[in-house]
ZADO-1210 file (C-alpha; in nm, 4 decimals, padded with zeros to 6 digits):
<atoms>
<atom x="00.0435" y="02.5013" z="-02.9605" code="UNK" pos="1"/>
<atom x="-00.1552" y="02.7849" z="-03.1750" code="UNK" pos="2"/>
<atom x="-00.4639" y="02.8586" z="-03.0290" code="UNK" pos="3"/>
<atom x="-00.7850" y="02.9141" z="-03.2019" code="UNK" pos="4"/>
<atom x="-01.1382" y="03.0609" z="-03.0900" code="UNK" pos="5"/>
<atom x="-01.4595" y="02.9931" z="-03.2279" code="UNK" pos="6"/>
<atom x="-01.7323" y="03.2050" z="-03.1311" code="UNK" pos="7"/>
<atom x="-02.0966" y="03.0145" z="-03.2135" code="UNK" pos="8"/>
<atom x="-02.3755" y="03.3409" z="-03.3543" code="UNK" pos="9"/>
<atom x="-02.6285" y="03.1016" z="-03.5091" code="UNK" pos="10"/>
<atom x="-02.8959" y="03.0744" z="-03.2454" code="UNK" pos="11"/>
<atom x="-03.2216" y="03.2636" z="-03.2776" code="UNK" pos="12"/>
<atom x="-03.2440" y="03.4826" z="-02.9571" code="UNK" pos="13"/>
<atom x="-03.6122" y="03.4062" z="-02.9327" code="UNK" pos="14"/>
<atom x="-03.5856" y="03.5054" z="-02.5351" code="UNK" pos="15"/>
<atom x="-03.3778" y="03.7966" z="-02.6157" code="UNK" pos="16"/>
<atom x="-03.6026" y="03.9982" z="-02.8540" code="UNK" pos="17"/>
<atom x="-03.3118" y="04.1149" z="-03.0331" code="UNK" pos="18"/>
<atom x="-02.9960" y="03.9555" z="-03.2043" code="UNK" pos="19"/>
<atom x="-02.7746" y="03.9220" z="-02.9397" code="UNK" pos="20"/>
<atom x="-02.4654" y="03.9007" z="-03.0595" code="UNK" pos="21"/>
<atom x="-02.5254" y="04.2922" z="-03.2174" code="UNK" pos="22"/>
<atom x="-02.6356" y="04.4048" z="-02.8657" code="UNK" pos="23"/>
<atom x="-02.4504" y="04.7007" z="-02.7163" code="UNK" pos="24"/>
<atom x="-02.1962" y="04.6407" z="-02.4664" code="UNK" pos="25"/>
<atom x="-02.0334" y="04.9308" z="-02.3482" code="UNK" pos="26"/>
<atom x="-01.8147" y="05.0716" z="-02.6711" code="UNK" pos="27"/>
<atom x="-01.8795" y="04.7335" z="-02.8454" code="UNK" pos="28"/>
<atom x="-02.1126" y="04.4824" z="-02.9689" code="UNK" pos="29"/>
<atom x="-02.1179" y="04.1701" z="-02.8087" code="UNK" pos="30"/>
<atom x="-02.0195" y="03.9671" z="-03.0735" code="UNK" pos="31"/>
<atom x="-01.7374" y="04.2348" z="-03.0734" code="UNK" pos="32"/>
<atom x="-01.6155" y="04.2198" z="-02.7432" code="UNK" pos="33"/>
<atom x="-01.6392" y="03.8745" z="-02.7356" code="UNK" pos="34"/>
<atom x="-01.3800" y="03.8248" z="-03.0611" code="UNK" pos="35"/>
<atom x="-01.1835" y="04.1006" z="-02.8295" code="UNK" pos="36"/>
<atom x="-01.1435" y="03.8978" z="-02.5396" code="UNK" pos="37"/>
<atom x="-01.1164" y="03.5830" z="-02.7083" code="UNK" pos="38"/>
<atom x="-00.8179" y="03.7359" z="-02.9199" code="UNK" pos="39"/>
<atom x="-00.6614" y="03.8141" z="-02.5796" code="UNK" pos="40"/>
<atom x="-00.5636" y="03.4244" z="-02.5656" code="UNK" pos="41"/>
<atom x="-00.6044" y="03.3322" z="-02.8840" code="UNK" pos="42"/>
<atom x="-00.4037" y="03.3336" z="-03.2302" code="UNK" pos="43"/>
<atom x="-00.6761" y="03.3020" z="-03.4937" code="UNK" pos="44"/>
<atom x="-01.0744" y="03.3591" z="-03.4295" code="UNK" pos="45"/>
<atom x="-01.3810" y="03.2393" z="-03.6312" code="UNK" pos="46"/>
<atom x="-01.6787" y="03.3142" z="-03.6376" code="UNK" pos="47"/>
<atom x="-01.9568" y="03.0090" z="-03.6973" code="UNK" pos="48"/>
<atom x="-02.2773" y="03.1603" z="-03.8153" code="UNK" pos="49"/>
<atom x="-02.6094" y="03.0644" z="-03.9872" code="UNK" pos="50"/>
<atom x="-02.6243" y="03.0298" z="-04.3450" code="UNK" pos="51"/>
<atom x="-02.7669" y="03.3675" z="-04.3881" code="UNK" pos="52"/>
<atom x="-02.7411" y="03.5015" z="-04.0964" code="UNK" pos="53"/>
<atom x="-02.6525" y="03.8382" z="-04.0990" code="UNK" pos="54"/>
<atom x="-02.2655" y="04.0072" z="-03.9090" code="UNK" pos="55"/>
<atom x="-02.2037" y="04.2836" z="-03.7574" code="UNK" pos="56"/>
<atom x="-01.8265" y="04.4191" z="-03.9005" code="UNK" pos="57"/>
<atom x="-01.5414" y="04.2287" z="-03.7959" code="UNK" pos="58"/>
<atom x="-01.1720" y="04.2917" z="-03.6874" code="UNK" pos="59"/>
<atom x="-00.9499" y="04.2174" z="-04.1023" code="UNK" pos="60"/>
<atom x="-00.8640" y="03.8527" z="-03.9174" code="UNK" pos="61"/>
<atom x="-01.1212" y="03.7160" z="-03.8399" code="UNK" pos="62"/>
<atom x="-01.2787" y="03.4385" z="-04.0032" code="UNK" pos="63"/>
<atom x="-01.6415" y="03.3346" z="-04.0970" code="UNK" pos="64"/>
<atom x="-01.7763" y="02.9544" z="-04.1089" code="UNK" pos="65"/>
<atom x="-02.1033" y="02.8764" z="-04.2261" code="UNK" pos="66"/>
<atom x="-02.3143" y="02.6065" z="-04.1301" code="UNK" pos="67"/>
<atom x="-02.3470" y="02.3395" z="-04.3929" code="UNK" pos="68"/>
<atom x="-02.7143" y="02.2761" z="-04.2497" code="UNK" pos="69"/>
<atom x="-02.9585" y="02.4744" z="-04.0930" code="UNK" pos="70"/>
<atom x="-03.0847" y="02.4025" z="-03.7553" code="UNK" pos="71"/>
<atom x="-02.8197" y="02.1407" z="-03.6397" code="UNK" pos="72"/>
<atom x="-02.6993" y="02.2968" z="-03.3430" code="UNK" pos="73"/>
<atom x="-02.3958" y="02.3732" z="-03.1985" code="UNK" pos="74"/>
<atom x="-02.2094" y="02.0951" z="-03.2960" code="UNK" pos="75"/>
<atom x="-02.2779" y="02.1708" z="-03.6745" code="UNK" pos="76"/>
<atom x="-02.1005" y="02.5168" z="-03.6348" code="UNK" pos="77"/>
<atom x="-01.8186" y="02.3716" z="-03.4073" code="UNK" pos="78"/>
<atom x="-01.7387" y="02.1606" z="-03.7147" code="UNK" pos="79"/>
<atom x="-01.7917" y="02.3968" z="-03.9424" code="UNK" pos="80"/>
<atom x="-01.5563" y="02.6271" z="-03.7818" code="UNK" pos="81"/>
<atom x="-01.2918" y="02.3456" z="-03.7090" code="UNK" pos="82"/>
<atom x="-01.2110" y="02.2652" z="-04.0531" code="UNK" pos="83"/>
<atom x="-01.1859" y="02.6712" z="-04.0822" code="UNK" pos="84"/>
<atom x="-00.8901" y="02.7159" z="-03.8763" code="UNK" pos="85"/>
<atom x="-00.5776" y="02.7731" z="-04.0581" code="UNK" pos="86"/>
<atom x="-00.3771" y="02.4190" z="-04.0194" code="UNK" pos="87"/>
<atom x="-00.1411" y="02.5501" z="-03.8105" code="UNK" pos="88"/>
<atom x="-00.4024" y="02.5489" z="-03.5214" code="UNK" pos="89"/>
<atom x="-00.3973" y="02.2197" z="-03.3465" code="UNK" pos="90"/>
<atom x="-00.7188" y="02.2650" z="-03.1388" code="UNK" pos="91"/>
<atom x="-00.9627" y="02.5653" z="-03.0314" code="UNK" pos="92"/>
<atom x="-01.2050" y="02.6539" z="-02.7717" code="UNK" pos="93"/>
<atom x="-01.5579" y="02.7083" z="-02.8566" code="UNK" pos="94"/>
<atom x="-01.7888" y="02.9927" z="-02.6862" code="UNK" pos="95"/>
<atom x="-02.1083" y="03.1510" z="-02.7794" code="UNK" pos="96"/>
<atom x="-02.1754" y="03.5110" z="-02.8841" code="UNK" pos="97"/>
<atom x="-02.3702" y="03.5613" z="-02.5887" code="UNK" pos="98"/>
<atom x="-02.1068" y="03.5285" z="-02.3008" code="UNK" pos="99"/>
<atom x="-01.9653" y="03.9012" z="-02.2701" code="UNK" pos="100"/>
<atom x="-01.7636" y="03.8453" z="-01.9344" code="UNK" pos="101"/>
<atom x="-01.5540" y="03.5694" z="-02.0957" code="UNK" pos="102"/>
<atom x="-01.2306" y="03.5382" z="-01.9220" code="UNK" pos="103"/>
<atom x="-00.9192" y="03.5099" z="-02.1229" code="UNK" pos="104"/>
<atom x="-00.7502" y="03.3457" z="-01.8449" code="UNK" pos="105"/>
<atom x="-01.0177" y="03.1032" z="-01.8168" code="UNK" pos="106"/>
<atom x="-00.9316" y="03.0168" z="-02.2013" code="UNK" pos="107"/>
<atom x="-00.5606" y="02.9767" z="-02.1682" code="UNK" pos="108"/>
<atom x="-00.6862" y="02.7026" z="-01.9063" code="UNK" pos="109"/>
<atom x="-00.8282" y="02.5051" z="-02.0617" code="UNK" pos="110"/>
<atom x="-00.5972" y="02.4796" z="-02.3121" code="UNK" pos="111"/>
<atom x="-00.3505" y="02.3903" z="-02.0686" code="UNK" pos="112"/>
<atom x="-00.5999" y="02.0783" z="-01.9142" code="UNK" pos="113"/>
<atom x="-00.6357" y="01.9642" z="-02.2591" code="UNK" pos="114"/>
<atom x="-00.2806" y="01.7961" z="-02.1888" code="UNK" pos="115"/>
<atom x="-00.2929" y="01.4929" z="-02.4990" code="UNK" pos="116"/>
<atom x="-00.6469" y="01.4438" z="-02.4657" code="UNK" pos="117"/>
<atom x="-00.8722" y="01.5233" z="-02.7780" code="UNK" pos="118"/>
<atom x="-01.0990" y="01.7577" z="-02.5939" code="UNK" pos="119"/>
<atom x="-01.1357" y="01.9023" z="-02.2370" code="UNK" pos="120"/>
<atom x="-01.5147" y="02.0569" z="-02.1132" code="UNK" pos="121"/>
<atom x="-01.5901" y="02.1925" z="-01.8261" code="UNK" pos="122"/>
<atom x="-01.7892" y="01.9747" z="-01.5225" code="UNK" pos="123"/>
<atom x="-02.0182" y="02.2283" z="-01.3414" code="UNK" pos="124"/>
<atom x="-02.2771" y="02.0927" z="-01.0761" code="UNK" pos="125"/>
<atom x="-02.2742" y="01.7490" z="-01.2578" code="UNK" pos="126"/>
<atom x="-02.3723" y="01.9665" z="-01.6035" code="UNK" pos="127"/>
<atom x="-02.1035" y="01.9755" z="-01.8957" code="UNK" pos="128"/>
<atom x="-02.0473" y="02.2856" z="-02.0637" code="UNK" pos="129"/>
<atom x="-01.9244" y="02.2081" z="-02.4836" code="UNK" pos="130"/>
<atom x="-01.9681" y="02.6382" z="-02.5619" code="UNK" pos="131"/>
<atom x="-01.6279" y="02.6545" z="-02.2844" code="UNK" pos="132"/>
<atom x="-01.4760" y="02.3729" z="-02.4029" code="UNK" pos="133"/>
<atom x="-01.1809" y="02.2631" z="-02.6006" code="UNK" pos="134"/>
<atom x="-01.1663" y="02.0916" z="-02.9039" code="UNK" pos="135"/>
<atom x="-00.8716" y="01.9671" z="-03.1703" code="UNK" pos="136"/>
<atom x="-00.9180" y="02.0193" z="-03.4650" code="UNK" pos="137"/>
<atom x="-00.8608" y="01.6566" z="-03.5507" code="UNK" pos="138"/>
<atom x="-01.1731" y="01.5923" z="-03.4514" code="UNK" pos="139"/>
<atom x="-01.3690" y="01.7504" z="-03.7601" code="UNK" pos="140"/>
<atom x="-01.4319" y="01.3999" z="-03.8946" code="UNK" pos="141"/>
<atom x="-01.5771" y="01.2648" z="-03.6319" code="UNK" pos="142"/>
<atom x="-01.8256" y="01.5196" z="-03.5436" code="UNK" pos="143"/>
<atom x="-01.9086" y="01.4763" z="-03.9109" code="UNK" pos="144"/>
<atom x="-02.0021" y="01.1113" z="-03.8763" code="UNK" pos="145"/>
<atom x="-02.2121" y="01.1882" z="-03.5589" code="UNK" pos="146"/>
<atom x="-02.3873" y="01.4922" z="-03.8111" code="UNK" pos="147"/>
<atom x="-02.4752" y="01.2301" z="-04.0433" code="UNK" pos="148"/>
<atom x="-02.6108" y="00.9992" z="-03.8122" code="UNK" pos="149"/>
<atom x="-02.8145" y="01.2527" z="-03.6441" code="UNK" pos="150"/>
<atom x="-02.6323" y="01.2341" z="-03.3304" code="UNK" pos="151"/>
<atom x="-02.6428" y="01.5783" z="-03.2524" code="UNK" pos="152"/>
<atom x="-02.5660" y="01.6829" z="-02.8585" code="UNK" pos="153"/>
<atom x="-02.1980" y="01.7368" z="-02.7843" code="UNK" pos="154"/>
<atom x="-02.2296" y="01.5020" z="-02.5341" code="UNK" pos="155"/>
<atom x="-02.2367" y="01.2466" z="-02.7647" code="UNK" pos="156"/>
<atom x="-01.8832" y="01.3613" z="-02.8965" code="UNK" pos="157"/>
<atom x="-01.7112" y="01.3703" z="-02.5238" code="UNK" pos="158"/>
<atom x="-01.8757" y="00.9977" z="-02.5183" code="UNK" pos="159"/>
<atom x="-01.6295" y="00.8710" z="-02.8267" code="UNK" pos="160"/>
<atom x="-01.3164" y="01.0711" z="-02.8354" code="UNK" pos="161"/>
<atom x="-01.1076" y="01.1362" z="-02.5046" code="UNK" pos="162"/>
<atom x="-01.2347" y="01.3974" z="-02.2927" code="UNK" pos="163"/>
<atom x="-01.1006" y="01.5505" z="-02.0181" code="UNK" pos="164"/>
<atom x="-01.3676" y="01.6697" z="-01.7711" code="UNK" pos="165"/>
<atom x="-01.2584" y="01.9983" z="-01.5995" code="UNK" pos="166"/>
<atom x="-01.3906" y="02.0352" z="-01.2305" code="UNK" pos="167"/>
<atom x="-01.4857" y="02.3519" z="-01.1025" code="UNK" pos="168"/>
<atom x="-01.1798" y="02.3823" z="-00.8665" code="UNK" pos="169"/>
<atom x="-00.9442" y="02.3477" z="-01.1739" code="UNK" pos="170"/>
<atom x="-01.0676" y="02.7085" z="-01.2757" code="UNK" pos="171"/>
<atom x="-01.2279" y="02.9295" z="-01.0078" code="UNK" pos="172"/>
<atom x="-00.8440" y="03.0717" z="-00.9276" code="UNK" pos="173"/>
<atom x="-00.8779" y="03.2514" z="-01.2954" code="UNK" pos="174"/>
<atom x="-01.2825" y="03.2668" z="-01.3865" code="UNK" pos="175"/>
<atom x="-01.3688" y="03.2934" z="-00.9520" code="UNK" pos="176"/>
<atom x="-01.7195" y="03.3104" z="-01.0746" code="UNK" pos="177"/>
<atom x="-01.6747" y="03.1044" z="-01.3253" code="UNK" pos="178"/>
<atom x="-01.8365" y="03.3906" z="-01.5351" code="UNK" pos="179"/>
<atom x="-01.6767" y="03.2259" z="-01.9325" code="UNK" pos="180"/>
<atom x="-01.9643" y="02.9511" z="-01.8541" code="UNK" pos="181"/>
<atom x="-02.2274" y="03.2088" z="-01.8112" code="UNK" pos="182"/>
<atom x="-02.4394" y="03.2954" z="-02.1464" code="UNK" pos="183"/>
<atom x="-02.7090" y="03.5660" z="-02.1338" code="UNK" pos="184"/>
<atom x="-03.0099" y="03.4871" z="-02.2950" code="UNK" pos="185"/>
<atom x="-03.2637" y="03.7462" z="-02.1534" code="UNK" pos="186"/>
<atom x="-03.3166" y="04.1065" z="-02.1144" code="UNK" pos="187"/>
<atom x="-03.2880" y="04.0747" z="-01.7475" code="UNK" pos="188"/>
<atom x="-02.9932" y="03.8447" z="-01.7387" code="UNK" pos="189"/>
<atom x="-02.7932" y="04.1255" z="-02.0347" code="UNK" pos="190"/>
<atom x="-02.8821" y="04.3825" z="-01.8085" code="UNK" pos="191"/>
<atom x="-02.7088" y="04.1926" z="-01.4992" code="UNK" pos="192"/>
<atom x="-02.4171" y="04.1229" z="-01.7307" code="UNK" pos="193"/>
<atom x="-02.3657" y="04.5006" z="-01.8227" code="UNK" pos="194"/>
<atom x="-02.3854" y="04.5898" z="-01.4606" code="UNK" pos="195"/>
<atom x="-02.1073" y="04.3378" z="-01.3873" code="UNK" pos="196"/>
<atom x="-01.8903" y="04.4890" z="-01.6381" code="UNK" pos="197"/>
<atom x="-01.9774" y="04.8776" z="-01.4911" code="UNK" pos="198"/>
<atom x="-02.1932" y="04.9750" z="-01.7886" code="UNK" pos="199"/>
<atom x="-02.5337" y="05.0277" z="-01.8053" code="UNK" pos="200"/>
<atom x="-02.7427" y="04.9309" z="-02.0501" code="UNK" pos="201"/>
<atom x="-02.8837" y="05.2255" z="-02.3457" code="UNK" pos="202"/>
<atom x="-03.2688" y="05.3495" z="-02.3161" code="UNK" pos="203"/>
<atom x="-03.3499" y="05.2456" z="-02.6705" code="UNK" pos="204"/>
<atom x="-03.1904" y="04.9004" z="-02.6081" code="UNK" pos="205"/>
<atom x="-03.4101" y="04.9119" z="-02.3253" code="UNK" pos="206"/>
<atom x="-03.6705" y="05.0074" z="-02.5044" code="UNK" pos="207"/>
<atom x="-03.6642" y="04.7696" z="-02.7389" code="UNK" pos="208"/>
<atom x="-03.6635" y="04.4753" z="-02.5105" code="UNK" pos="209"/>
<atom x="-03.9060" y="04.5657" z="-02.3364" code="UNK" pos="210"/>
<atom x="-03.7446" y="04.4955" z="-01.9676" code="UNK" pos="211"/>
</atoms>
């Protein structure tokens, strides 16, 4: 099977204070080291943004969805980003731009759980997580007949299609602290992140957000 990522930027970072997915971390953005390490397991990569939403530079490979309309949540991008994929890729695993300590291994997973099953999500203390999940690409048209009926939450797409529900145990022996279903969404929780990883975070960036 050919493997693709999609990597979710269009959220507003309202608790950030900065666009994350331009955030330094170490040598690289995040949005940057995220395309890295999802690249690592991974045969093509795109990138689901807002309509306008502004990129930092890309790897020559890497695609760029757009969101058909504004303000529909993830689900709008995953679909958007689905029909991207080159049609060689039978199915890809979504992740947001805000989840530097992504595991590759973690990916590969998943990808293995999805077995014939039309999607496979993670199952963490009861909560599921669709930005670590896997998705075929198949299932473009249905997610567009949930968009049109306003039936926005993922959850409402792992109610209709076969899902596989991934337990915890299934991937702590290659993500031990499960660290691919962790976002950061605050100064103090990017800081924690760049510790994890053995960088610390710049003064201006610092500055800037005001930790």
């Amino acid at each position: 099977m050919r493997r693709g990522a999609i990597i979710l930027c269009g959220g507003r970072s309202s608790r950030m204070g900065l666009p994350k997915l331009a955030l330094p971390f170490g040598p690289e953005s995040m949005l940057g080291r995220i395309v890295r390490l999802a690249g690592e397991a991974c045969e093509s990569i795109v990138v689901a943004a807002a309509v306008e939403q502004e990129l930092p530079p890309l790897p020559a490979g890497v695609l760029v969805a757009r969101d058909a309309r504004p303000q529909r949540g993830p689900l709008e991008g995953i679909a958007a980003a689905l029909a991207a994929l080159p049609d060689d890729v039978e199915a890809a695993f979504a992740t947001g731009c805000d989840v530097p300590l992504l595991e590759p291994a973690l990916v590969r997973r998943m990808f293995e759980l999805l077995g014939e099953d039309a999607a496979a999500v993670p199952n963490s203390d009861g909560f599921l997580h669709p930005l670590a999940a896997v998705y075929r690409k198949s299932l473009v048209d249905v997610i567009e007949v949930l968009l049109a009926t306003d039936r926005l939450r993922a959850a409402d797409l792992f109610d209709v299609v076969a899902t596989r529900r991934v337990e915890e145990s299934e991937l702590r022996d290659v993500d031990p602290q499960l660290d691919s279903l962790r976002n950061v969404n605050t100064p103090g929780e990017y800081v924690a992140a760049l510790e994890s990883a053995g960088y610390a975070a710049a003064p201006d960036v610092l500055a800037q957000l005001q930790v």
